[in-house]
C-alpha positions in Angstrom: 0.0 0.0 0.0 1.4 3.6 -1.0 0.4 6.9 0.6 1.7 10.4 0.5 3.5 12.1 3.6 0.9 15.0 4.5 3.7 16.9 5.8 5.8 16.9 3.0 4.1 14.4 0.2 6.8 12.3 -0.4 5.6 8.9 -1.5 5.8 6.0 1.7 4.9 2.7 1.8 2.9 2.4 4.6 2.9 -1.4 4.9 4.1 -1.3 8.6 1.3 1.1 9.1 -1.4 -1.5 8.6 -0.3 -3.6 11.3 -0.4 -1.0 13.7 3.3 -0.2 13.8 4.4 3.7 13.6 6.8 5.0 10.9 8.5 8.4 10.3 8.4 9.9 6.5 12.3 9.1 5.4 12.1 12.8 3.9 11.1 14.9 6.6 10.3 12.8 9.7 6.9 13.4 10.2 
């Protein structure tokens, strides 16, 4: 699954995120 950093839209892939686990953008941290 792909999604877009709202803090700086850079393109993630947010697979961690959908089993619950938290991840910082690799551009700007958020």
């Amino acid at each position: 699954m792909n999604a877009t950093c709202p803090e700086c839209e850079a393109a993630l892939t947010l697979t961690d995120v959908l089993r619950g686990e938290i991840i910082t953008c690799p551009e700007c941290g958020a």
